[in-house]
PAMARLO-363286 format. One record per residue (C-alpha): x, y, z; residue number from 1; residue in three letters. Coordinates in Angstrom, 1 decimal. Example, Ala and Ser with C-alpha at 12.3 -4.5 7.8 and 13.67 -1.06 7.14 Angstrom:
2
       c1       c2       c3   num   residuo
     12.3     -4.5      7.8     1       ALA
     13.7     -1.1      7.1     2       SER
This chain:
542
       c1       c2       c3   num   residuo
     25.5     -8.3     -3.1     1       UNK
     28.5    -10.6     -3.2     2       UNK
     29.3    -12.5     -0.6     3       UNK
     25.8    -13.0      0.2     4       UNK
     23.9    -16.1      1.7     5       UNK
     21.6    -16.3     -1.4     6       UNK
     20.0    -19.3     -0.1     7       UNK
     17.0    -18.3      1.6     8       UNK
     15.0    -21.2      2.2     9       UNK
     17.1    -23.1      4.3    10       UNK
     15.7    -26.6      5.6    11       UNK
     12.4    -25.9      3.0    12       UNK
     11.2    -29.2      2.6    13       UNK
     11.5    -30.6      6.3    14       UNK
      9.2    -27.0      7.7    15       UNK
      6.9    -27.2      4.9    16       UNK
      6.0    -31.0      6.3    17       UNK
      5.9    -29.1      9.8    18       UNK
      3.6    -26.2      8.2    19       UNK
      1.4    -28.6      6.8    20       UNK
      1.2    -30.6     10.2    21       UNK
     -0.3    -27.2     11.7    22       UNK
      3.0    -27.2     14.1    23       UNK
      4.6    -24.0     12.4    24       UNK
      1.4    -21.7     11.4    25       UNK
     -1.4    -21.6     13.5    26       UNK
     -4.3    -19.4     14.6    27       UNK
     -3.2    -17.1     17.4    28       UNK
     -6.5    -18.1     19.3    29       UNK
     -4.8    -21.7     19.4    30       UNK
     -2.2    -20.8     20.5    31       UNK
     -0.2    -23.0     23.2    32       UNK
      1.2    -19.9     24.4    33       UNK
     -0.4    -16.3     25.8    34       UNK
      2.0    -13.2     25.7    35       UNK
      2.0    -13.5     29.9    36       UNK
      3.3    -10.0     31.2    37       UNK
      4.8     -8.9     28.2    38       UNK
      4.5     -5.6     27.0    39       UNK
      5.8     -5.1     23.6    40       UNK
      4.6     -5.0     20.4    41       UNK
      7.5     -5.2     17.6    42       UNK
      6.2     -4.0     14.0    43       UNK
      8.2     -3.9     10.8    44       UNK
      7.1     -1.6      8.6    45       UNK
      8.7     -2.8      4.9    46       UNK
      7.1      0.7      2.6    47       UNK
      8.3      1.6     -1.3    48       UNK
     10.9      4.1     -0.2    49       UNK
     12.2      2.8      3.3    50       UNK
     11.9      0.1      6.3    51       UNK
     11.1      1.2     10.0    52       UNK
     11.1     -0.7     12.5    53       UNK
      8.9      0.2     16.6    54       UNK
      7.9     -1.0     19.8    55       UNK
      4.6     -0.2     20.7    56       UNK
      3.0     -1.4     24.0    57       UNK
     -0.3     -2.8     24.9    58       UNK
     -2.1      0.7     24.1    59       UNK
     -0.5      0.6     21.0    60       UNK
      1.5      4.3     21.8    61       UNK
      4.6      3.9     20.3    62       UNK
      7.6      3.6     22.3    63       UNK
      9.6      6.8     22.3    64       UNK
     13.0      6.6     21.0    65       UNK
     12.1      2.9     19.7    66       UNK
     12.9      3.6     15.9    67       UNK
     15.0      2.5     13.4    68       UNK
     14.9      3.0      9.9    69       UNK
     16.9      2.4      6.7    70       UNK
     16.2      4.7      3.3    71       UNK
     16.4      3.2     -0.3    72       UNK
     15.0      4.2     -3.6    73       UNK
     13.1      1.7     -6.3    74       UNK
     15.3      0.8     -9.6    75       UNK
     13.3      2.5    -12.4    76       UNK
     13.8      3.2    -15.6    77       UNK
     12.5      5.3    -18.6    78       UNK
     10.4      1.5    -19.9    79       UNK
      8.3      1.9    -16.9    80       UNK
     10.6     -0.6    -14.7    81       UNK
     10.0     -0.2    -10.9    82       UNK
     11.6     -2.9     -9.3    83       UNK
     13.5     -3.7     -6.0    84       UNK
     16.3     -6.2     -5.9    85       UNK
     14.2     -8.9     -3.5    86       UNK
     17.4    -10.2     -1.1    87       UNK
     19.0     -6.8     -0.7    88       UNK
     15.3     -5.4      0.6    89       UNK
     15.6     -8.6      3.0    90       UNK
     19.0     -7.4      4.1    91       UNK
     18.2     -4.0      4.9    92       UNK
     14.9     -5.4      6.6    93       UNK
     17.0     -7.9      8.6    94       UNK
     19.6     -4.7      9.9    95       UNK
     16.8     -3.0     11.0    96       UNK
     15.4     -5.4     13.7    97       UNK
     18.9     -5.9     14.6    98       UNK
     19.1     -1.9     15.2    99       UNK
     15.9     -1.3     16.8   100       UNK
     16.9     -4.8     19.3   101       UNK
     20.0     -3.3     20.0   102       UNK
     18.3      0.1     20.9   103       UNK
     15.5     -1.4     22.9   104       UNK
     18.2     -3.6     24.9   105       UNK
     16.1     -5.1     28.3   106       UNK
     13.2     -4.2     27.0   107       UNK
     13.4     -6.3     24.1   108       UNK
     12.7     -9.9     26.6   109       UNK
      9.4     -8.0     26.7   110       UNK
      8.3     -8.2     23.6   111       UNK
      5.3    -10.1     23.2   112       UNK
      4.8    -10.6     19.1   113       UNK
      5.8     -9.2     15.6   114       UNK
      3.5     -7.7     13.5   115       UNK
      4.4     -7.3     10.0   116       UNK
      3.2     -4.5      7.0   117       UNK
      4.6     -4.1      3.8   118       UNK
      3.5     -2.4      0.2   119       UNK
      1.4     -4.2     -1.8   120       UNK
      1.1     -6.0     -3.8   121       UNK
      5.4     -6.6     -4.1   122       UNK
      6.5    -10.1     -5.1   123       UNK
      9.1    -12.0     -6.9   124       UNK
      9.8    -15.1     -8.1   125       UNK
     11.5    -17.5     -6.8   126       UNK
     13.4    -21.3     -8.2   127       UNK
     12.4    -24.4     -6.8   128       UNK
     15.4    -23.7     -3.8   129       UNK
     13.6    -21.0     -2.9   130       UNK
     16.0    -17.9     -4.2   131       UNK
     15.1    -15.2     -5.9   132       UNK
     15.4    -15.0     -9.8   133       UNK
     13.5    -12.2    -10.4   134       UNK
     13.5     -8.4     -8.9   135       UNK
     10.9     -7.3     -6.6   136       UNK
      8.2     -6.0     -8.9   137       UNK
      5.9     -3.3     -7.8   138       UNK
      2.5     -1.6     -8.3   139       UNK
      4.7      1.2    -10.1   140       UNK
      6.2     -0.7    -12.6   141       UNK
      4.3      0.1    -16.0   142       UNK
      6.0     -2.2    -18.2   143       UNK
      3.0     -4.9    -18.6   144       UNK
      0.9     -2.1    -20.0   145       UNK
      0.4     -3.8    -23.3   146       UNK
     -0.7     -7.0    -22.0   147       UNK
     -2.8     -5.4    -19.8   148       UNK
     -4.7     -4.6    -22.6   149       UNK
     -4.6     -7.8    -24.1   150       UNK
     -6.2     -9.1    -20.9   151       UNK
     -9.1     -6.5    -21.1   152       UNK
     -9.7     -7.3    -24.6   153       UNK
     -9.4    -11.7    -24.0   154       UNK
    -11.3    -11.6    -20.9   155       UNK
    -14.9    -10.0    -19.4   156       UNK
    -12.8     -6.4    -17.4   157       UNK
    -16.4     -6.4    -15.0   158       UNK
    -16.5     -9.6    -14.3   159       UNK
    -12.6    -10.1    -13.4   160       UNK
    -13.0     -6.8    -11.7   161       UNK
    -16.0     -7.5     -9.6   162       UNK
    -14.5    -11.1     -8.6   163       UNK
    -10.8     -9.9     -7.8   164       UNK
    -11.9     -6.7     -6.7   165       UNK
     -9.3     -5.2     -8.6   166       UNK
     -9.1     -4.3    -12.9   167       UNK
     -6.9     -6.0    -15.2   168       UNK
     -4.0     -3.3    -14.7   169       UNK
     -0.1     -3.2    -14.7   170       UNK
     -0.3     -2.8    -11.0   171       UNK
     -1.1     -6.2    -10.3   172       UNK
     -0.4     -9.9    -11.2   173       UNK
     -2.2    -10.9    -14.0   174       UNK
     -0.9     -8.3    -16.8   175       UNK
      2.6     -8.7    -14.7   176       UNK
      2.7    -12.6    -15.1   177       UNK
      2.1    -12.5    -19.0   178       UNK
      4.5    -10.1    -19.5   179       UNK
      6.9    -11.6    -17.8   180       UNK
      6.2    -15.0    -20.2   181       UNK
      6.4    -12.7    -23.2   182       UNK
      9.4    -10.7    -22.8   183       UNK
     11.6    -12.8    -20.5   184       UNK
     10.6    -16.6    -21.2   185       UNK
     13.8    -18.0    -19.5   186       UNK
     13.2    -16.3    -16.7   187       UNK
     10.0    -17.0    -16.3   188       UNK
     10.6    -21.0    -16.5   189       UNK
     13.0    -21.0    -13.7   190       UNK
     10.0    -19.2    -11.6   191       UNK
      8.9    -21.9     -9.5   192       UNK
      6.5    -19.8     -6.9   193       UNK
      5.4    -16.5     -6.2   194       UNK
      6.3    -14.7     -2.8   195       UNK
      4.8    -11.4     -1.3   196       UNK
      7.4     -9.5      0.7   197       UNK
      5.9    -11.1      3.8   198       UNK
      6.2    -14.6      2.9   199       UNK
      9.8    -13.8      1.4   200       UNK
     11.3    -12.5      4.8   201       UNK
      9.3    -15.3      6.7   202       UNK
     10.5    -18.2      4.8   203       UNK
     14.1    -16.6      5.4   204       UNK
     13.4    -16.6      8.8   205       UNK
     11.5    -19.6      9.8   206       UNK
     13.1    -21.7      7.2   207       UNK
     10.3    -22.9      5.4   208       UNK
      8.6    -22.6      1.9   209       UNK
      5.1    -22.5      2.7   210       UNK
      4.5    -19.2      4.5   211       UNK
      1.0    -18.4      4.2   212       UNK
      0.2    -15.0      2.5   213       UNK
     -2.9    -13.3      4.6   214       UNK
     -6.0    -12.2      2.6   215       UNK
     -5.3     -8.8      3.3   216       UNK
     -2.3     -9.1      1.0   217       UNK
     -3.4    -11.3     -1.4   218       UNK
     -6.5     -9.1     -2.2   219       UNK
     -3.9     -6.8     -3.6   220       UNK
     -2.4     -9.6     -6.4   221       UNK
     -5.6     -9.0     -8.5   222       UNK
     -5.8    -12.8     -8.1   223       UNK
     -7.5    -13.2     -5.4   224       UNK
    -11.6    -14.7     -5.4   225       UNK
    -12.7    -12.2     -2.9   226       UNK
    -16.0    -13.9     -2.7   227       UNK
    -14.6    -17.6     -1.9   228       UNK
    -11.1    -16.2     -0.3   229       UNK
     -9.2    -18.8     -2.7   230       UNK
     -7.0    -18.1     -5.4   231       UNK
     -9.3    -17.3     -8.6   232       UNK
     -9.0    -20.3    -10.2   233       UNK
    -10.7    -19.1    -13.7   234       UNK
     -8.2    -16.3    -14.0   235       UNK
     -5.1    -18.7    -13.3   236       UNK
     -6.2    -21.1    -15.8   237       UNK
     -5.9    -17.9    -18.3   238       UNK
     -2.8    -17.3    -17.5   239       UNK
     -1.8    -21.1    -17.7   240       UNK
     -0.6    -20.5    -13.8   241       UNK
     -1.1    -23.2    -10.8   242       UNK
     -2.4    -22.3     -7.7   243       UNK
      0.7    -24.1     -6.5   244       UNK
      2.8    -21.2     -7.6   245       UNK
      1.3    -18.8     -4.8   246       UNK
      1.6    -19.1     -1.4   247       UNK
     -1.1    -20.6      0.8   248       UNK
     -4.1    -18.2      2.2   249       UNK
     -4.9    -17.4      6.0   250       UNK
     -6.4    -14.7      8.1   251       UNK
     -4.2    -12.1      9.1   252       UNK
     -4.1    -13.8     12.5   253       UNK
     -2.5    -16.7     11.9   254       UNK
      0.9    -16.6     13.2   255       UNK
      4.5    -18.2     12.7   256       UNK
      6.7    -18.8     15.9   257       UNK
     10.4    -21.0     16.1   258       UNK
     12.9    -19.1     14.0   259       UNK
     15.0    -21.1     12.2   260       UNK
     18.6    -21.6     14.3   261       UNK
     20.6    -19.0     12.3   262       UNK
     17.7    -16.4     13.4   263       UNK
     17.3    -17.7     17.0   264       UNK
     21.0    -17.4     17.8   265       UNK
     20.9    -13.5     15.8   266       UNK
     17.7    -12.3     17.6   267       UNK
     17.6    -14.5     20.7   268       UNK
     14.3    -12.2     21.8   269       UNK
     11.9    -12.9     19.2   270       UNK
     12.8    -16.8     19.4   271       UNK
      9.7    -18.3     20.6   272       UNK
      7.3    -15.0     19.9   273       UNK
      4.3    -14.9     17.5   274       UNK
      5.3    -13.5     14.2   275       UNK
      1.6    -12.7     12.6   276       UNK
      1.0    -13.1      9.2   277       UNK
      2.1     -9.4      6.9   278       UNK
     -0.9     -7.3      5.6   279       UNK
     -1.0     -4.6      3.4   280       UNK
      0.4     -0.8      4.3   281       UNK
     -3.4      0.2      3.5   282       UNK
     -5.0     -1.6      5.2   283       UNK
     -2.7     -0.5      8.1   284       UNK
     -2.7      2.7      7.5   285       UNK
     -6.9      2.7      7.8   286       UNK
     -6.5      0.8     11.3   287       UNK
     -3.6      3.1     12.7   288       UNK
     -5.7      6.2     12.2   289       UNK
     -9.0      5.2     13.7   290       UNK
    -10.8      4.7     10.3   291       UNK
    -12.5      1.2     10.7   292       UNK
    -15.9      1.7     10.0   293       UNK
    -17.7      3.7      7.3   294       UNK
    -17.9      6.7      9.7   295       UNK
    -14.0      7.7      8.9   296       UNK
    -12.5      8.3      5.9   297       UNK
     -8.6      7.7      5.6   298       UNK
     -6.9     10.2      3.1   299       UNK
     -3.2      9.1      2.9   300       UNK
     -0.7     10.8      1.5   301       UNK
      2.8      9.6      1.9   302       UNK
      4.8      8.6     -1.4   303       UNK
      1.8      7.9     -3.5   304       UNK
     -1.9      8.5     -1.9   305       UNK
     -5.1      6.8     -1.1   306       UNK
     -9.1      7.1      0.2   307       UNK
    -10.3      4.1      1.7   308       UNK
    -12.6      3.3      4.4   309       UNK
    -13.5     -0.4      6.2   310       UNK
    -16.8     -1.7      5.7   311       UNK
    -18.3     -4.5      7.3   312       UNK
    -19.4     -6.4      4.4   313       UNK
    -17.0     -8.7      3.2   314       UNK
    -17.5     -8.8     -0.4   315       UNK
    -19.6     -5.2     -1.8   316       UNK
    -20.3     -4.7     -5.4   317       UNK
    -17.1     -2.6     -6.5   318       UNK
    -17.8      1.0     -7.7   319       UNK
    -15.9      1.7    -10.9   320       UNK
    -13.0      3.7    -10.9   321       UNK
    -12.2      1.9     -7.5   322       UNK
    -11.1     -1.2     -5.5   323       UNK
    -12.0     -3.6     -2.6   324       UNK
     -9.3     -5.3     -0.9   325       UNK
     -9.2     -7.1      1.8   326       UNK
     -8.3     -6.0      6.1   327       UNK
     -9.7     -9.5      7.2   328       UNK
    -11.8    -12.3      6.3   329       UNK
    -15.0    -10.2      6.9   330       UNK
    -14.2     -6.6      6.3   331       UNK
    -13.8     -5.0      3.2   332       UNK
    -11.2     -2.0      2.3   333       UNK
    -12.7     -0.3     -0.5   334       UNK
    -10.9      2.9     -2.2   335       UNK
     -8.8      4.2     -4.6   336       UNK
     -5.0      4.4     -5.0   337       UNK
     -2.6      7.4     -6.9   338       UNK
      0.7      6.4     -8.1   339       UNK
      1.1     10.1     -6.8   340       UNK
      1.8     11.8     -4.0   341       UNK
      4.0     13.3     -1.8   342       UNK
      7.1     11.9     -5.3   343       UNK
      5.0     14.7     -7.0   344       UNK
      6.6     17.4     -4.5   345       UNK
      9.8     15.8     -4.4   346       UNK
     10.2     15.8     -8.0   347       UNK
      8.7     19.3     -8.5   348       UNK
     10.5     20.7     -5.6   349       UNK
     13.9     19.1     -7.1   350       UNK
     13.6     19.6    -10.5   351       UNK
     12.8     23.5    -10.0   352       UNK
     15.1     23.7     -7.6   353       UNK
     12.7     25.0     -5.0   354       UNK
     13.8     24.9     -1.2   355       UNK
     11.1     22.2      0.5   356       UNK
     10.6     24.3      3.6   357       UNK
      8.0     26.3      5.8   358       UNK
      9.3     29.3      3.5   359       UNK
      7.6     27.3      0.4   360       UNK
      4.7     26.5      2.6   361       UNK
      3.6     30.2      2.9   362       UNK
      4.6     31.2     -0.3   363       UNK
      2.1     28.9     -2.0   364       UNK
     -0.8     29.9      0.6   365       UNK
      0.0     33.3     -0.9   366       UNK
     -1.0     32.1     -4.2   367       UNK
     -4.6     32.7     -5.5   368       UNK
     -6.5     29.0     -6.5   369       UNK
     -5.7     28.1     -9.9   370       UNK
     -4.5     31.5    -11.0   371       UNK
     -1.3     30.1    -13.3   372       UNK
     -3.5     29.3    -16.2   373       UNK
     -2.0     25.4    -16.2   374       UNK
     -3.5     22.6    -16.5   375       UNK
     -1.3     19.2    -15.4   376       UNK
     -2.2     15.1    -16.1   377       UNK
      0.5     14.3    -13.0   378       UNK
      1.2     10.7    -13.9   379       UNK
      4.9     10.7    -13.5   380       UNK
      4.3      7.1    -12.0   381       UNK
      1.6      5.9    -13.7   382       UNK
     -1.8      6.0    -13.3   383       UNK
     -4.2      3.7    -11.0   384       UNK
     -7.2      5.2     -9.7   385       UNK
     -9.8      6.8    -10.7   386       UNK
     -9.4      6.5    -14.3   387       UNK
     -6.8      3.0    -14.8   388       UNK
     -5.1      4.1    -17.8   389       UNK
     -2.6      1.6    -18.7   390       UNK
     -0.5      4.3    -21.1   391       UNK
     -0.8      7.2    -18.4   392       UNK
      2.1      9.7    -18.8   393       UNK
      2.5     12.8    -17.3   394       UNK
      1.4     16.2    -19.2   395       UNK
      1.6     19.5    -18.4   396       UNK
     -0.2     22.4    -20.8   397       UNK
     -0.5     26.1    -20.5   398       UNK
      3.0     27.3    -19.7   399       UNK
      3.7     30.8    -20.9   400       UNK
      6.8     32.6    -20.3   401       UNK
      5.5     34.4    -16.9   402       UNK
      4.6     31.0    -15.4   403       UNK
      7.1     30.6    -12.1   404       UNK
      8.8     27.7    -10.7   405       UNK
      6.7     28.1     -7.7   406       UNK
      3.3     28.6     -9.9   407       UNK
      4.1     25.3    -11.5   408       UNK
      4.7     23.3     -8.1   409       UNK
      1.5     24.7     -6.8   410       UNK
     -0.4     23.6    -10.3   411       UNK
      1.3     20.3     -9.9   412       UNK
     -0.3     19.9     -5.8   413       UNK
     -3.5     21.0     -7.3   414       UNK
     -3.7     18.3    -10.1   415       UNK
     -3.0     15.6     -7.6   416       UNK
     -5.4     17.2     -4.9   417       UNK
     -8.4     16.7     -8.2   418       UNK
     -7.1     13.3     -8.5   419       UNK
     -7.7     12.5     -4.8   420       UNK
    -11.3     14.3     -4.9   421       UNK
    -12.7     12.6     -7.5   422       UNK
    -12.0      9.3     -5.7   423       UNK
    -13.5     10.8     -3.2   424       UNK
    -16.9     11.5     -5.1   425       UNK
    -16.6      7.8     -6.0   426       UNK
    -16.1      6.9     -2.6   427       UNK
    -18.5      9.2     -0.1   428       UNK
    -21.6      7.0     -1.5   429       UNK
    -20.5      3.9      0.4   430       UNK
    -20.0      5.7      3.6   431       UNK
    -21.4      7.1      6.4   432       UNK
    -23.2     10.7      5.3   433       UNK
    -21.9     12.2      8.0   434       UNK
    -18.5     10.9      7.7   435       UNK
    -15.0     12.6      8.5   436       UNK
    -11.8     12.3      6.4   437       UNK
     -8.7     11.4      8.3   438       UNK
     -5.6     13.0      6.9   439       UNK
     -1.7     11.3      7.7   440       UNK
      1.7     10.3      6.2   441       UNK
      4.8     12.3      5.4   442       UNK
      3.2     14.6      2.7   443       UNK
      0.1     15.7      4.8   444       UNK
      2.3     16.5      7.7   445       UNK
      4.9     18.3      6.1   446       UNK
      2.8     20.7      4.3   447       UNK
     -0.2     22.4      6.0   448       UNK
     -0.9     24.2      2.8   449       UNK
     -1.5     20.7      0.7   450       UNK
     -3.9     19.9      3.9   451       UNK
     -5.5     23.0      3.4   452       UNK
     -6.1     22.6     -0.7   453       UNK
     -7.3     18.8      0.0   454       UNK
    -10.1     20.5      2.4   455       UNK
    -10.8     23.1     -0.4   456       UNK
    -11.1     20.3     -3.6   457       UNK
    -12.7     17.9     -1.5   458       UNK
    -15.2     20.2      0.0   459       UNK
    -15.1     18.5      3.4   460       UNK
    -13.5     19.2      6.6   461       UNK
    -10.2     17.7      6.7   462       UNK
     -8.5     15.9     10.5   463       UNK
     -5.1     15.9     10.3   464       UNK
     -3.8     13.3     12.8   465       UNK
     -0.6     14.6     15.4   466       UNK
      0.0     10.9     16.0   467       UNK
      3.1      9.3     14.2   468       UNK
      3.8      6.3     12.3   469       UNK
      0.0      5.5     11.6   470       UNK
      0.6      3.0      9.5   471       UNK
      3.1      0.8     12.1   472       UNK
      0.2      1.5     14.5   473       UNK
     -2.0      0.1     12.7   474       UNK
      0.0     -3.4     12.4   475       UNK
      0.7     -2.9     16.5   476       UNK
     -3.5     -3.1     16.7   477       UNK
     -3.6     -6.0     14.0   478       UNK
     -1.1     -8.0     16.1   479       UNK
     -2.9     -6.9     19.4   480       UNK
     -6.2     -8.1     18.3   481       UNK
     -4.1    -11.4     17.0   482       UNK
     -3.1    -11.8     20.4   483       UNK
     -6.7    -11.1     21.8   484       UNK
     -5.5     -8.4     23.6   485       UNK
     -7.4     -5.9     22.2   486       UNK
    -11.4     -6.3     21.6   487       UNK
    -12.4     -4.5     18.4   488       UNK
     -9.9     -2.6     16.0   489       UNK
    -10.7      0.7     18.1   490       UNK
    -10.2     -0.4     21.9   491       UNK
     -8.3      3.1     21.8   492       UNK
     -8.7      6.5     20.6   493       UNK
     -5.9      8.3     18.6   494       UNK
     -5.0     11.1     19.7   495       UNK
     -5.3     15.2     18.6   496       UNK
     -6.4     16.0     15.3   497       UNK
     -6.3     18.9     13.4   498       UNK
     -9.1     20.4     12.1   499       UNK
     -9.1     21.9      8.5   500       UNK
    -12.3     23.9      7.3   501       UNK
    -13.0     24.3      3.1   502       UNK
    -13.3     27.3      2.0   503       UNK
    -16.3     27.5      0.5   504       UNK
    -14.9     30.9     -1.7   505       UNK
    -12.7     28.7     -3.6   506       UNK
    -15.2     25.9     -4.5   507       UNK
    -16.1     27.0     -8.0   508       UNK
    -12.6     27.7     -9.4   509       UNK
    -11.3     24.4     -8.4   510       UNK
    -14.5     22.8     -9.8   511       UNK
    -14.0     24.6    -13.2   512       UNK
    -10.0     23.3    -12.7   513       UNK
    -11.3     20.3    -12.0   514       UNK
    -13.5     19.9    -15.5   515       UNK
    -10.4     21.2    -17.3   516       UNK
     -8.3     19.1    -16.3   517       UNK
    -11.1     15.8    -17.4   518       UNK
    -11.4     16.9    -20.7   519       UNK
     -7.0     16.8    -21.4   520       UNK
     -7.3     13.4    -19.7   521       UNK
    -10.3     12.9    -21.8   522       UNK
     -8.5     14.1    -25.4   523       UNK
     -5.1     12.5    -24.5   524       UNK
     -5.9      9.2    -22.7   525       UNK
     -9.6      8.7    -23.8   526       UNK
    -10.9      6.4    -20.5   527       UNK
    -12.5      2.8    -20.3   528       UNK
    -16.1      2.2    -21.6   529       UNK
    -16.1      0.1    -18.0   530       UNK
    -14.9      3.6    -16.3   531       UNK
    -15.7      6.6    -18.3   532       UNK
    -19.0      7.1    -17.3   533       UNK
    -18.4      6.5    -13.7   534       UNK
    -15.6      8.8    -13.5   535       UNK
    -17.8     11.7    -15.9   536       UNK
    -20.4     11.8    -13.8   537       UNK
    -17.9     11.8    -10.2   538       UNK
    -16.2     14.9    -12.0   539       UNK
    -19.4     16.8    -12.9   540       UNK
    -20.5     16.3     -9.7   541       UNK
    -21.5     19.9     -8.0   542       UNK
């Protein structure tokens, strides 16, 4: 990146005064200022494998021809590293709002506010100047697995877990912050704060170090008190960490507007507009496809997958296996999370050099269920939910010299579709009994026959939403509601849904598939005293 203005925080000290004054970040109800006649919602959408940028308008239908996005791949490594260097992710975020600006020309003076939703929970550390010393670390980097363990072993795992919401894990901050002391002390001195992807860009843009991080996002860290909505000050003082390292908390309607002078001049548009506070892709992604109450299950599958589904109660006792994060102050998201997903197929489909087309579509609906005699643990990334194995690597048994290319790629969809039912058993419970299950993403759409074999696993009928960029949606409804524009999160139905039946024929093979594949996890990875009998009596389930 030479060449670079490495400086992000230009001006820190002089807007954090102005922050604290209430002058910079306010609640959009406050505000001095209504949207008038303007009819634009701009959302940045910051995922693990790209940046998109849309206008939506007051209906939140996205704008046709509106998008812009820019394509980039994490840094990882054979030690479990999955990292993102932080300013060259704010680079390519910053070149997509120019683009989609550029492309929306006139119609850019009517846009009314910014929503914001990144992946979760993303942060990197940053000196006391406010630039980056540290990468971007992610929810798939692995390398804090062994003092994850430590932490599980020093502190009470259902107590931190029922207070955080999430289990001591190398997806989120605690494990991440003690590794980073053990194996790169230097580095970790010269870490002065903490910043979400969010507050990174924001404190770029509005010049100022003191960008709140909303409770949506924070409720991903794994340090956040989801009872008292404060950083959990028990669990800092383990980890010898000030609250002053982490950004301030706010509701997800809280809002930033001024950009600093460098960013007013560069995107003369969004000047004076509300830029509301980031929240997580999840909880997006649940609010973009209609699933807000416990009536609608949201089954994502884009990169990695998820089940989750809103609740109104703000702070549920969490189910193992699971976890309860935050959409706002008084709803709850409770699910589960895969580090796999739609990286499976692309890894399967490149490493057997099979052709991802309709062609490989119909070829595996040709395939009878479970009929290549494998059994696969598909952790190429790790695992998270249901079982939270911290030494989770992938493991593929039964291969025999008939097996074909396209016999393993099928076994591989399977294994992943077992993973997402069994959340799914953990899940159901705490919704409605009559609830649907909401299919989107890249994966889903791409591949009618993966839809299909979720529908047969799960047991349930399966929607499969024609509407695009659900998640972006979802952040365009955030930042309507922000702008009191919009009621309730569901002021307007999505549109057509597919409908896709089980088939009840193919319940018991997958079920026996299903019990084969728990007892390898069971011999190879064993499972947490905290989890095992949750996730035993989910998979035994008939």
């Amino acid at each position: 990146m030479a060449g670079q203005d490495r400086r992000l925080l230009p001006g820190a000290a002089r807007r954090a005064r102005r922050v604290a004054r209430g002058t910079v970040t306010r609640k959009a109800t406050a505000r001095k200022k209504s949207p008038g006649g303007r009819r634009f919602i701009l959302v940045i959408d910051v995922g693990s494998s790209s940046v998109r940028a849309n206008l939506y308008d007051r209906r939140a239908r996205l704008v046709e021809g509106s998008q812009e996005a820019r394509h980039f791949a994490l840094h990882t490594a054979a030690d479990g590293t999955a990292d993102e260097d932080a300013l060259a992710l704010v680079v390519e975020t910053e070149k997509v709002v120019d683009a989609v600006l550029a492309k929306a020309r006139a119609r850019a003076k009517d846009i009314a506010a910014v929503g914001l939703d990144t992946l979760v929970f993303a942060a990197c550390g940053v000196d006391a100047r406010g630039v980056p010393v540290t990468p971007l670390y992610t929810y798939a980097d692995t390398r804090a697995r062994g003092q994850a363990q430590e932490l599980r072993h020093e502190l009470d795992f259902a107590e931190v877990y029922q207070r955080t919401g999430c289990p001591l894990h190398t997806s989120y901050m605690p494990a991440r912050l003690r590794w980073l002391e053990a194996a790169h002390p230097g580095l970790a001195r010269r870490v002065k704060r903490w910043l979400p992807v969010g507050s990174l860009l924001y404190g770029r843009w509005f010049g100022t170090s003191a960008v709140p991080v909303s409770y949506s996002v924070a409720a991903w860290s794994g340090l956040l008190d989801r009872r008292s909505l404060q950083w959990d000050q028990a669990l800092l003082r383990h980890l010898h960490v000030s609250a002053d390292a982490l950004p301030p908390l706010a509701d997800y309607d809280h809002s930033l507007r001024g950009l600093a002078p460098k960013y007013a001049k560069r995107w003369p548009a969004l000047r004076d507009v509300p830029f509301f506070l980031a929240v997580g892709d999840g909880a997006a992604a649940n609010v973009g496809s209609g699933c807000v109450s416990p009536d609608r299950i949201a089954l994502t599958v884009g990169t990695t997958g998820a089940m989750r589904v809103v609740l109104p109660d703000a702070t549920p006792s969490v189910p193992a296996g699971l976890w309860a994060y935050k959409v706002g102050a008084k709803e709850t998201l409770l699910g589960g999370a895969l580090s796999e997903g739609g990286n499976v197929f692309a890894w399967a489909t490149a490493t057997l050099r099979l052709p991802p087309d309709k062609k490989l579509d119909a070829a595996l609906r040709a395939l009878p269920p479970d009929g290549h005699g494998l059994t696969i643990l598909p952790f190429v990334a790790g695992e998270r939910s249901p079982g939270w194995s911290n030494d989770a690597e992938s493991i593929t048994a039964g291969i025999h010299p008939a097996t074909s290319a396209l016999q393993i790629l099928q076994a591989w969809l399977e294994a992943v579709a077992f993973r997402v039912a069994i959340v799914g058993r953990l899940l159901s419970p705490h919704a409605s009994p009559t609830h649907e299950i909401v299919a989107s993403g890249g994966a889903m759409s791409a591949s009618p026959y993966w839809v299909q074999l979720m529908a047969d696993v799960i047991g349930r009928r399966v929607h499969l939403s024609r509407s695009e960029e659900l998640t972006s949606r979802g952040a365009a409804i955030l930042t309507l509601r922000g702008l009191s524009l919009w009621r309730t999160l569901a002021d307007e139905a999505l549109g057509t849904e597919d409908v896709y039946e089980p088939d009840a024929s193919r319940a018991p093979v997958y079920q026996a598939a299903l019990e084969r594949q728990h007892r390898l996890y069971e011999k190879m990875l064993g499972a947490d005293p905290a989890i095992g009998p949750a996730l035993s009596a989910a998979v035994y389930r008939r």
